[in-house]
C-alpha positions as CSV (number, residue, x, y, z in Angstrom):
1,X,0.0,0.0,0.0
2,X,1.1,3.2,-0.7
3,X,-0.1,6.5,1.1
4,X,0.7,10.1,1.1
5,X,2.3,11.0,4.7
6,X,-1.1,12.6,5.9
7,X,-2.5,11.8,9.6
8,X,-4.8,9.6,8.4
9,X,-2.2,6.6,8.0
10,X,-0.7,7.1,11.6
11,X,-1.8,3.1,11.9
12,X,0.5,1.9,9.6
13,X,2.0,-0.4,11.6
14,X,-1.1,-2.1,12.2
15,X,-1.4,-2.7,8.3
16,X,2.1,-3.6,7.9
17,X,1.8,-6.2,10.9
18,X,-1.0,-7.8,8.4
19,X,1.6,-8.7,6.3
20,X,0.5,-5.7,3.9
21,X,3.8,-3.9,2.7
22,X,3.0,-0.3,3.3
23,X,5.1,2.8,1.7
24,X,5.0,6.6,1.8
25,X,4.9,8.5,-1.3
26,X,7.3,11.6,-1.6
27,X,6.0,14.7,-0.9
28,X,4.3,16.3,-4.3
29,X,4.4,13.0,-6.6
30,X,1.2,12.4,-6.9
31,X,2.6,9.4,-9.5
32,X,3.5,7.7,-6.8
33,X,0.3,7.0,-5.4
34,X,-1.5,6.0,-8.9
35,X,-4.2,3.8,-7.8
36,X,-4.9,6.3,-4.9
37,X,-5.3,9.3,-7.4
38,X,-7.9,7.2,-9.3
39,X,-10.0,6.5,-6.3
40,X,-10.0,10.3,-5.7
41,X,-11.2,11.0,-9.2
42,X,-13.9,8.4,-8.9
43,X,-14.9,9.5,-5.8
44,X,-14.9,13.1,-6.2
45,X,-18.0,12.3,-9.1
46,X,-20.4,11.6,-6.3
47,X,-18.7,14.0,-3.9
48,X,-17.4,17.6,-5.2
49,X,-14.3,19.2,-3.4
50,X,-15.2,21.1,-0.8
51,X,-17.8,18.3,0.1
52,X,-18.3,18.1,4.1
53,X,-18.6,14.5,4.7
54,X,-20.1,15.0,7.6
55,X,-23.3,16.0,6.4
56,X,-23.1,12.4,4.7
57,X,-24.1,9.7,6.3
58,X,-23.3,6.1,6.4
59,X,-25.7,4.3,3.6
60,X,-24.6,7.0,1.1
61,X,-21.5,7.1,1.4
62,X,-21.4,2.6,1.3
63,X,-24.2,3.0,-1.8
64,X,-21.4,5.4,-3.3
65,X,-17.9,2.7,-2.3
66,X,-20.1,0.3,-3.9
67,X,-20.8,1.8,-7.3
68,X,-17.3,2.6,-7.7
69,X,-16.0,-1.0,-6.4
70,X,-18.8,-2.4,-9.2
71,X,-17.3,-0.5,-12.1
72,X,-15.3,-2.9,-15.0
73,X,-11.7,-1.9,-14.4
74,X,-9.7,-1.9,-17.9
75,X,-6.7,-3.3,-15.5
76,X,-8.7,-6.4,-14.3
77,X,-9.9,-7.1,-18.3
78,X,-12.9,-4.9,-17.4
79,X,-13.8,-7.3,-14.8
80,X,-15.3,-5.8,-11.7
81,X,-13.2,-5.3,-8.4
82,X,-15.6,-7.1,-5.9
83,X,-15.4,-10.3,-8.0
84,X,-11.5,-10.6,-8.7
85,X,-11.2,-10.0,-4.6
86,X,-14.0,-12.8,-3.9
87,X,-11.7,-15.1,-6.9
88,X,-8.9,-14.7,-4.7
């Protein structure tokens, strides 16, 4: 996994300790974090910047993770996400 160095990953350890390798991007290379700069695009079609996500709550925001996670993805041979993790 790879992050930028915000707050929000303070639990590494925890992830790494799952066996998950887990690395920290340089600071302004965003091409470092591909997969996470995707998700951001995808998800900011549901949710503008600027959103407050707490005005959001919890069955949106899974109805909104799911849609996304249900999309064909040209690097899984526009499979879908949810069943290449449930062929593993």
């Amino acid at each position: 996994m790879t992050s930028d160095k915000g707050k929000e990953f303070a639990c590494f350890r925890e992830i790494e300790a799952m066996g998950i390798p887990f690395y920290f991007a340089e600071v302004y290379s965003s091409w470092q974090r591909g997969a996470n700069e995707n998700s951001n695009g995808l998800l900011r079609e549901f949710y503008p910047k600027g959103t407050l996500f707490s005005a959001i709550n919890q069955e949106e925001l899974d109805r909104s993770v799911s849609l996304i996670n249900e999309r064909p993805r040209k690097c899984l041979a526009s499979e879908v996400l949810t069943q290449e993790i449930s062929n593993l």
